[in-house]
C-alpha beads as a LAMMPS data file, in Angstrom:
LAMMPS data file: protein, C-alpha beads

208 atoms
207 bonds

1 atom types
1 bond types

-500.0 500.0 xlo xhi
-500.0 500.0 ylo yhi
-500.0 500.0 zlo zhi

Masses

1 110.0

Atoms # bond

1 1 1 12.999 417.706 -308.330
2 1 1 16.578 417.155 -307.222
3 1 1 18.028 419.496 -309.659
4 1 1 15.424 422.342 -308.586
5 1 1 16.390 421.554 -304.767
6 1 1 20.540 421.570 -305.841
7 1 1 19.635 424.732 -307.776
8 1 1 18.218 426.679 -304.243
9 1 1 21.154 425.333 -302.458
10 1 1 23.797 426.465 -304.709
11 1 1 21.858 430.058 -304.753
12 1 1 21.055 430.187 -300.910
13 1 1 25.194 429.055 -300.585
14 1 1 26.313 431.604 -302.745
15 1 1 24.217 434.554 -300.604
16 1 1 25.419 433.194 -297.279
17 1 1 29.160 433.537 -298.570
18 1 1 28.622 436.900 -298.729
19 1 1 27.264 437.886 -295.753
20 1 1 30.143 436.807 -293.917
21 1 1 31.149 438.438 -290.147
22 1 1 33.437 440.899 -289.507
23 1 1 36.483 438.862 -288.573
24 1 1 38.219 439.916 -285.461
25 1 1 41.507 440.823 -287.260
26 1 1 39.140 443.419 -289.508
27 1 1 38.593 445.462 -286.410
28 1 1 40.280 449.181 -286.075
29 1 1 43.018 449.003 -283.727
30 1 1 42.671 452.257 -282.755
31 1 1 40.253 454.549 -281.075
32 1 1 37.538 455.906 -283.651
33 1 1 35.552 458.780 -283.805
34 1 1 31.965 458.092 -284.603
35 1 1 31.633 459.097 -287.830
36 1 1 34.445 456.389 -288.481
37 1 1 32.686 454.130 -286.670
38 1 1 29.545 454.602 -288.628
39 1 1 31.970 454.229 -292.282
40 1 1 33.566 451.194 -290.808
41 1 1 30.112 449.370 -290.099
42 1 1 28.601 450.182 -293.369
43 1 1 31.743 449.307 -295.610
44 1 1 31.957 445.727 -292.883
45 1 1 28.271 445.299 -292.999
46 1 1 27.549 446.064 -296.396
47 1 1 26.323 442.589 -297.900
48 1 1 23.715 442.568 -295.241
49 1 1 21.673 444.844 -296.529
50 1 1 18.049 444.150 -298.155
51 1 1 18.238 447.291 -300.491
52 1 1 21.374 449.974 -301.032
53 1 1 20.091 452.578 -299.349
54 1 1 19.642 451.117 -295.960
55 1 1 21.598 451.808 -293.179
56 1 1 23.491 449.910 -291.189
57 1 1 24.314 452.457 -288.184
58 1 1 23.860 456.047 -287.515
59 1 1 25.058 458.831 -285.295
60 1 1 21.274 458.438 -283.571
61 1 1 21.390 454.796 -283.143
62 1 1 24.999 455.015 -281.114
63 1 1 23.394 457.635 -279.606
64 1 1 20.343 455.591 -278.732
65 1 1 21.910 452.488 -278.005
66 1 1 24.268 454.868 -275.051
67 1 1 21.222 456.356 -273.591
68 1 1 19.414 452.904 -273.114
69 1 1 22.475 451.601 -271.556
70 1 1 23.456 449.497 -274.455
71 1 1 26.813 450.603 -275.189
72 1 1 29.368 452.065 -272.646
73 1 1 30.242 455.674 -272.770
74 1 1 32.977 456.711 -275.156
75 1 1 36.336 457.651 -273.631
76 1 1 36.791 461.474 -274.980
77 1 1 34.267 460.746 -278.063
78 1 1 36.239 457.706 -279.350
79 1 1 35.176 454.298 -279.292
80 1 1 37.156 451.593 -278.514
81 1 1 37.189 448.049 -280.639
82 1 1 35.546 446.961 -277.683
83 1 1 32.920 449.528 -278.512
84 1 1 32.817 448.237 -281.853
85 1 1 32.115 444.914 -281.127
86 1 1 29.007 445.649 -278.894
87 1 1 27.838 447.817 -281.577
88 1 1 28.124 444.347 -284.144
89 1 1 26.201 442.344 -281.091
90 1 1 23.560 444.613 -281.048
91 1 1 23.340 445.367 -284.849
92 1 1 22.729 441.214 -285.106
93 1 1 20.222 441.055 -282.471
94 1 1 18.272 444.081 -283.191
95 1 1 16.356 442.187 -285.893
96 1 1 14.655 440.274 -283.832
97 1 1 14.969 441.360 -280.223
98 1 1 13.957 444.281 -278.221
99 1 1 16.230 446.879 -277.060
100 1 1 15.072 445.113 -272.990
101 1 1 16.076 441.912 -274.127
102 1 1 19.491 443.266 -275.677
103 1 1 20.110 444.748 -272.671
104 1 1 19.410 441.646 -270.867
105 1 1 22.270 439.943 -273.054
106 1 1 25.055 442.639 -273.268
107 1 1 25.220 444.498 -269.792
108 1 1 25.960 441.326 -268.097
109 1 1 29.005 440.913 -270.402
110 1 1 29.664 444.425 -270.567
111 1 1 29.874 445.239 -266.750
112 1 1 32.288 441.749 -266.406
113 1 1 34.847 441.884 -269.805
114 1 1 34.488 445.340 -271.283
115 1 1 37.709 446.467 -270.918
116 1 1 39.413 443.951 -269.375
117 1 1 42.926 443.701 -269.260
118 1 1 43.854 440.725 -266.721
119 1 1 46.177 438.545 -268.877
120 1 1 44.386 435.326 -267.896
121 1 1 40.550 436.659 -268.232
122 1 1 38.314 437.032 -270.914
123 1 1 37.189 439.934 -272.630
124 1 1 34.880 441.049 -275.352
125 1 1 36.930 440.214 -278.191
126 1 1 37.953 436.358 -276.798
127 1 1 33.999 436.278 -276.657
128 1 1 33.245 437.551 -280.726
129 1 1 35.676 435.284 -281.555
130 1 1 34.663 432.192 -279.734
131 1 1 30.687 432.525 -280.772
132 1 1 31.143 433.664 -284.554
133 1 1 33.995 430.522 -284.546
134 1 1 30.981 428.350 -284.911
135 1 1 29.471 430.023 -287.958
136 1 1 31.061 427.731 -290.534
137 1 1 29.596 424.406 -288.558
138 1 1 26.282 426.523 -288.495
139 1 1 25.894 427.322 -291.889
140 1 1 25.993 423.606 -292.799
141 1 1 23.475 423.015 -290.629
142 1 1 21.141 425.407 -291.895
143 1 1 21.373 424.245 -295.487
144 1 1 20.777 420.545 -294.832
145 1 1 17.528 422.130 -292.721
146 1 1 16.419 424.448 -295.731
147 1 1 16.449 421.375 -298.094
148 1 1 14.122 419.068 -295.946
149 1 1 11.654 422.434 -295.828
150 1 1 12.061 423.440 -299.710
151 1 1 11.225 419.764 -300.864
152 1 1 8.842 419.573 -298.421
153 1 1 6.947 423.005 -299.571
154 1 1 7.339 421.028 -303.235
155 1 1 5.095 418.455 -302.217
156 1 1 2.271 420.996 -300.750
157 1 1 -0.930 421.611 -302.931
158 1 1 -0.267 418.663 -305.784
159 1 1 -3.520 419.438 -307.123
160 1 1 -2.359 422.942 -309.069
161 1 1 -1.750 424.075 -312.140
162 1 1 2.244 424.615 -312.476
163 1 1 1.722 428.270 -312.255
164 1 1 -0.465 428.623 -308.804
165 1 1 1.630 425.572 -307.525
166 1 1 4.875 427.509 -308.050
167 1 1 3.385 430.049 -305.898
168 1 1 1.684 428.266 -303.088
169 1 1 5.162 426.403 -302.540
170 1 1 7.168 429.515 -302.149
171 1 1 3.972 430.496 -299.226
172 1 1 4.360 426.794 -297.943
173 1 1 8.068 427.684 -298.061
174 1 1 7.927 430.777 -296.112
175 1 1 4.965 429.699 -294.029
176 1 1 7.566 426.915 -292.626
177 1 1 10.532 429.556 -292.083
178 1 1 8.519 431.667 -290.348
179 1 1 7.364 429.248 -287.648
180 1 1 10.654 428.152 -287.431
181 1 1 12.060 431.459 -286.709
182 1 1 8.824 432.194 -284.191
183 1 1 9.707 429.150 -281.814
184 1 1 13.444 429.916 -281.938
185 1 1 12.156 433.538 -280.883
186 1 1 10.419 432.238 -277.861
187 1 1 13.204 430.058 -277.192
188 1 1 15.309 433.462 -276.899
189 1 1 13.298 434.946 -275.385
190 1 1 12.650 432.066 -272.271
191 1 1 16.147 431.438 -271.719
192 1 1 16.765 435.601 -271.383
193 1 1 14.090 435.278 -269.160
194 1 1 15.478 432.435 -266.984
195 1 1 18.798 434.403 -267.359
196 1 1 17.524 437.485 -265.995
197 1 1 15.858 435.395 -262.929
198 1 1 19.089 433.617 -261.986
199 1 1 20.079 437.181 -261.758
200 1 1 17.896 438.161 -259.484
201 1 1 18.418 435.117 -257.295
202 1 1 22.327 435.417 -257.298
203 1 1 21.691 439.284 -256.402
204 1 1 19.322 438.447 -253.339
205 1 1 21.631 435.744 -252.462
206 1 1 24.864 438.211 -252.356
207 1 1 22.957 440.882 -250.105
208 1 1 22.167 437.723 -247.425

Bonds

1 1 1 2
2 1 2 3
3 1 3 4
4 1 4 5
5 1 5 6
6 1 6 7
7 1 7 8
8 1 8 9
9 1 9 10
10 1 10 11
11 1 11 12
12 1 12 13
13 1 13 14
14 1 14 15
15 1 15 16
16 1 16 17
17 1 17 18
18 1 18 19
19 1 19 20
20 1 20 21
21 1 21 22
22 1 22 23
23 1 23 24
24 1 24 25
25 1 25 26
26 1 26 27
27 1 27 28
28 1 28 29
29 1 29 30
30 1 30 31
31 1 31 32
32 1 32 33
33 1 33 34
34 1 34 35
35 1 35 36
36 1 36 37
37 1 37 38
38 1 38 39
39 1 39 40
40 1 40 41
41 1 41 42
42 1 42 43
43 1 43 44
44 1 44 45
45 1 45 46
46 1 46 47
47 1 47 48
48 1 48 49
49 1 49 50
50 1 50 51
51 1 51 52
52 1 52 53
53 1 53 54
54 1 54 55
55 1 55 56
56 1 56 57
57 1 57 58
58 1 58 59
59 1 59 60
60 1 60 61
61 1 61 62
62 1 62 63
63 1 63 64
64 1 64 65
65 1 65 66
66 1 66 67
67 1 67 68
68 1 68 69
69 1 69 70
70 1 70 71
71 1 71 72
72 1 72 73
73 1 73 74
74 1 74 75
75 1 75 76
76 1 76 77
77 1 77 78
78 1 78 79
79 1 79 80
80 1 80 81
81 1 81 82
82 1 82 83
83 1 83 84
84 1 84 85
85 1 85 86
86 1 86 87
87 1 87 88
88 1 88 89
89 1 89 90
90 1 90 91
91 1 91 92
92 1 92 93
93 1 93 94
94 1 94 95
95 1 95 96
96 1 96 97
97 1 97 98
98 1 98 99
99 1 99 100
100 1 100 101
101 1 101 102
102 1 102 103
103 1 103 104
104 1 104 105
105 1 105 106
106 1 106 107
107 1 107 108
108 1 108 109
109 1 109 110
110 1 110 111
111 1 111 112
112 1 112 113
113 1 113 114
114 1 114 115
115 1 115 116
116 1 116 117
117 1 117 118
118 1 118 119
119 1 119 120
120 1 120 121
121 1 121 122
122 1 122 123
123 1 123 124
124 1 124 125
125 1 125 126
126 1 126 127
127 1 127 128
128 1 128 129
129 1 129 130
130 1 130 131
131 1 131 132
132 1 132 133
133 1 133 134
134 1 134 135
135 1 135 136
136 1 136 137
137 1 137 138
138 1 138 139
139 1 139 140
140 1 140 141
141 1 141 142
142 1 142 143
143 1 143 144
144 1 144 145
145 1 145 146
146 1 146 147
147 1 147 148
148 1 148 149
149 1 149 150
150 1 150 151
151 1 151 152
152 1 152 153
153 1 153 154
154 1 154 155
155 1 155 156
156 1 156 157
157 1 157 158
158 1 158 159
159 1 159 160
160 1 160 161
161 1 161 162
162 1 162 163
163 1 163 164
164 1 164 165
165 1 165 166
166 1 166 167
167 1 167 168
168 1 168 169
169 1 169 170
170 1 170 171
171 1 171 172
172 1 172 173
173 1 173 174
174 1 174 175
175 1 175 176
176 1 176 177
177 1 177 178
178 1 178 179
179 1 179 180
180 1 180 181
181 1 181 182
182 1 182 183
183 1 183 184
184 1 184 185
185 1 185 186
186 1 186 187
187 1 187 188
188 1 188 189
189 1 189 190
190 1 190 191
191 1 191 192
192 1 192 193
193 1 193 194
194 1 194 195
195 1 195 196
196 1 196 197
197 1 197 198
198 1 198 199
199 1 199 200
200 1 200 201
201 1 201 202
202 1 202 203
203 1 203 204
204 1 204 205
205 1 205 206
206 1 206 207
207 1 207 208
């Protein structure tokens, strides 16, 4: 049992390794056109995908993502890093979020650090690096989590044959993922919610 558990680790480890995010010092330091854009997401982005020909970003999804308010409009049809790195924001959240809730997320810290050049204040790049400076304390946490769920999908349905037991584990397995990842969606999805109504407040507040 141990050695099948140390044997998922090692092979869950090894996949996280490679999807590793785009590290700050990566990112173009000069304007891009979009087609560049596009190239340097899918050559950054690559080990994300599920299958090869997916795509990672397209000329209709920055095109999208501008007319829903997502991403602010290019300067002269280049795109700043800071353009970039709202692009990798959404591209993470779009998984599992709606383009409203994005919204929610990014235009507050879009309308307050895109673009900011005060010496002592933040902007969008001090924020990338700050939250994806926690992946490597993440990922640990993760794989000690997946280890209590995989043995306990082992123990599920003892009454099998090897070969239907092999397979109602790995549906235990996912069965347990899956309602993890549905409460941490409502979770989201609440405190977005609770974000957009201090909004609200603070706005009423200001016009008082």
């Amino acid at each position: 049992m141990s050695t099948d558990i140390h044997a998922f680790l090692k092979e869950i480890l090894e996949k996280l390794q490679t999807i590793d995010y785009v590290k700050p010092e990566s990112l173009p330091n000069i304007d891009l056109y979009m087609d560049q854009v596009t190239t340097f997401m899918d050559s950054q982005l690559a080990s994300t995908k599920r299958y090869e020909d997916d795509k990672i970003l397209t000329k209709t999804m920055i095109n999208n993502y501008a007319k829903n308010n997502l991403l602010p409009p290019p300067n002269k049809k280049k795109y700043s890093k800071e353009h970039v790195l709202a692009l990798l924001f959404i591209y993470y959240f779009k998984n599992i979020l709606s383009i409203s809730d994005i919204q929610s997320i990014l235009n507050p810290l879009t309308e307050k650090y895109f673009g900011n050049t005060e010496p002592e204040g933040l902007n969008l790049e001090d924020i990338y690096r700050e939250v994806f400076s926690l992946e490597h304390q993440e990922v640990q946490h993760i794989l000690k989590d997946l280890a209590k769920k995989y043995k306990t999908s082992t123990k599920t349905f003892p009454d099998t044959s090897p070969s239907e037991g092999e397979m109602l584990h790995k549906f235990a397995f996912i069965c347990m993922l899956s309602f993890d990842v549905y409460i941490k969606k409502m979770i989201i999805e609440q405190t977005i919610d609770d974000m957009a109504t201090a909004s609200k407040k603070g706005k009423k507040e200001e016009k008082k």
